[in-house]
N, C-alpha and C positions, 0 to 999 in steps of 0.2 A: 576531389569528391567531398561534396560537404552532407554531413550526419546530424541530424537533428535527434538527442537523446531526451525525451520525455521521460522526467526521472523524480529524482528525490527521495528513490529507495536507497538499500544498501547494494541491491541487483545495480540498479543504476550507475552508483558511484565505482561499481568494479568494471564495469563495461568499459567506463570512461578510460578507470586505469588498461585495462587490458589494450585498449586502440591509441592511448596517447601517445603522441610522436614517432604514427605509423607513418612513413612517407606517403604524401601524395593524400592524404587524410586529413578534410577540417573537422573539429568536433564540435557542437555547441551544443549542452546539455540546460535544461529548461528544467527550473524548478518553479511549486507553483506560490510559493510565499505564503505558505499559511501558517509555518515555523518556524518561531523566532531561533535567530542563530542556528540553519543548520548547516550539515555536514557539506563542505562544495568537492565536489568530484572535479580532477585535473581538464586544465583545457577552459574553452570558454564556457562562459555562463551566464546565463540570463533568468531574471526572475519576477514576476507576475503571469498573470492569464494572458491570452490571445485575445481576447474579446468575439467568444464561440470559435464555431467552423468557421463564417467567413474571414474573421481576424487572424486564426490560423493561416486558411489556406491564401489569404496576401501576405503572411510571412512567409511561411514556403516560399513564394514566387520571389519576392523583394530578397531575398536572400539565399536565393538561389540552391537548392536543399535538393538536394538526390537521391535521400535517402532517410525514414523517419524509423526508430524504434520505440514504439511503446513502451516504457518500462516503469509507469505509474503503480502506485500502490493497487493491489487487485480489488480495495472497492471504488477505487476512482472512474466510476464508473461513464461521467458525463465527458471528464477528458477524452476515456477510449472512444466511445462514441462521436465526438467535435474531431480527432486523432483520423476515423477509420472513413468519416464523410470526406476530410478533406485530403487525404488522401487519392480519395475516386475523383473528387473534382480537379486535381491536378494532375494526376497519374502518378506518384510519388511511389516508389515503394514500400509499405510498411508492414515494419515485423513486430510481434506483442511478446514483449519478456515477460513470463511470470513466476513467479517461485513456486513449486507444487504446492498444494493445500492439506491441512492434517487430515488423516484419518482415526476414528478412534480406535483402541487398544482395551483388549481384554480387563474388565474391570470397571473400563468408563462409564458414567451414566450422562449419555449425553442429552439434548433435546435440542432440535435442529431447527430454526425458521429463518424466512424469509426475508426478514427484517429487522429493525429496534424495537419497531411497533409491537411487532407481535411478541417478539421477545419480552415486550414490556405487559404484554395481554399475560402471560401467562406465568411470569414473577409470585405473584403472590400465592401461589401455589405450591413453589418450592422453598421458598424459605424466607428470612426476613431482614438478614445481614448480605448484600450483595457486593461484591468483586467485580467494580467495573472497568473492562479494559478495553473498551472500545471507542478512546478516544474522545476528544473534548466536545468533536464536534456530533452533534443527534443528542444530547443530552434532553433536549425537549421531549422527545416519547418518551421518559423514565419522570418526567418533571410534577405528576399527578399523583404519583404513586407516594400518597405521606406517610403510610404506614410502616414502609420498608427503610432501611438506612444503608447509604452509598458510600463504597470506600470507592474513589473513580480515582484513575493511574492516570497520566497524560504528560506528552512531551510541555506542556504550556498553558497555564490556567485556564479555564475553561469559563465562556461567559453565559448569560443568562438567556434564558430560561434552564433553571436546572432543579434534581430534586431538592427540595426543603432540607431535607438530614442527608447529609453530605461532607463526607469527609475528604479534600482532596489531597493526593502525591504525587509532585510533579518528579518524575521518575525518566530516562532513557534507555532500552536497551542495549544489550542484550542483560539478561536474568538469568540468574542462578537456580537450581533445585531445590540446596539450604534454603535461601532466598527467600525464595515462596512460601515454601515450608512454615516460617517463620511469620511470614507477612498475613497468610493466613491464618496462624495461629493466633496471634498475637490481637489479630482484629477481628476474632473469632467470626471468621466468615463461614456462612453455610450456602452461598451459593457464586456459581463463578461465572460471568458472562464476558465471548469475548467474540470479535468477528473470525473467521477463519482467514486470518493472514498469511497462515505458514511461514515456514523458516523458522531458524534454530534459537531464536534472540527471545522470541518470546511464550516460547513453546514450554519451557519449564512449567509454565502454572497451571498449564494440563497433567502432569504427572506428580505436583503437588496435590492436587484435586484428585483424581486419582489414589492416590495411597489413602487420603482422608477419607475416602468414599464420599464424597461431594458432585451432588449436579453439575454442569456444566452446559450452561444452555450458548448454542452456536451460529452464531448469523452466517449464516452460506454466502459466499463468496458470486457478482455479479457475473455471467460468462460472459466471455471474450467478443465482442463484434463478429456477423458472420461475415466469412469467407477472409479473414483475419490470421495469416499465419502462424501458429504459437511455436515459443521454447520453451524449456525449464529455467533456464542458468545463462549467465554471462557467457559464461564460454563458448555455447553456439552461436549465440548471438553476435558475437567476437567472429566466427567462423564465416556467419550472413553474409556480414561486414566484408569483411576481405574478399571475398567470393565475388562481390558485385567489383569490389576495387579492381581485381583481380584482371574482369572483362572487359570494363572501360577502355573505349580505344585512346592511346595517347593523343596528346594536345598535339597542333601542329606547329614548329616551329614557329617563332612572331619573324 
């Protein structure tokens, strides 16, 4: 039974560990190369784009796939989408790992939108030192804004268009409490933007922000394809897994 893992999370890379050298199990986990040096999860691997849906769905075929799990970053929104079409065009199984997403906590001052864009509409209103942790790539919607000045976190330098005052750190999680504590103070930040990724690695600087009494404005997280199965965690997904292996009628002797 061969698994096709759309990944490059840290969901991902545990999935991978959890099924590698299950009997009877091929894996190949797909990263999509937008980071330099990352982490490769056991088992095969392969890396660039598909070339859309239909580059996907002649890999499925050409490689004969049984089974796809989603477990792309939760705003990778255009893979799930290419992921959930080509799936229906071949009949493939596909399940969507995603990590839960935060909720805020007593104290928080959050402000929630739909975008960068608007996120970046509505910046200069809370304040004028921003904490940006959403990544290298969208930096264009922040890129007008000359007034305000960018501390922006990223696995990997960030290219152009970006904003004018700009201070960057190229930084990997997971993050610490202290951490932030400090990272905040120290660049005296008074506002914090970040997308709503969930999981543990980068959640610190919500409860840094938090104690300081600092804004926290929030990019909401794209939902899942419809009619798209979801998990929380590896370990269901790990369960999916086995469940279809499980049914498979055996090969016939050659």
């Amino acid at each position: 039974m061969h698994v096709l893992i759309l990944g490059g999370t840290a969901e991902a890379r545990r999935l991978a560990g959890l099924l590698h050298g299950t009997p009877g199990l091929r894996l190949t986990s797909s990263l999509a190369g937008r980071v330099a040096g990352p982490r490769l999860p056991p088992g095969e691997v392969r890396v660039g784009g598909f070339g859309g849906t239909d580059g996907l769905v002649a890999w499925l075929r050409d490689h004969a796939v049984d089974a796809v799990v989603d477990a792309t970053h939760p705003f990778a929104a255009t893979m799930s989408l290419h992921a959930a079409r080509a799936a229906a065009v071949t009949r493939v199984p596909l399940l969507a790992l995603r990590r839960p997403g935060w909720a805020p906590a007593g104290g928080d001052r959050w402000h929630e939108t739909g975008s960068l864009e608007e996120a970046a509409r509505i910046l200069p209103a809370l304040g004028r030192r921003i904490f940006l942790t959403t990544g290298r790539m969208g930096l264009a919607a922040f890129a007008d804004l000359d007034d305000l000045w960018f501390l922006v976190r990223s696995v990997d330098a960030p290219g152009r268009p970006h904003p004018r005052r700009m201070e960057v750190l190229l930084d990997r999680g997971p993050f610490t409490l202290d951490g932030e504590r400090e990272l905040l103070r120290r660049h005296r930040v008074d506002v914090v933007v970040t997308k709503d990724s969930g999981g543990a690695a980068t959640a610190p600087k919500l409860g840094a922000a938090r104690e300081a009494g600092l804004p926290v404005v929030v990019i909401r997280r794209p939902p899942v394809p419809e009619g798209v199965p979801l998990v929380p965690d590896p370990e269901r997904a790990a369960e999916w897994i086995r469940g279809r292996l499980a049914r498979r009628p055996p090969r016939a002797a050659d």
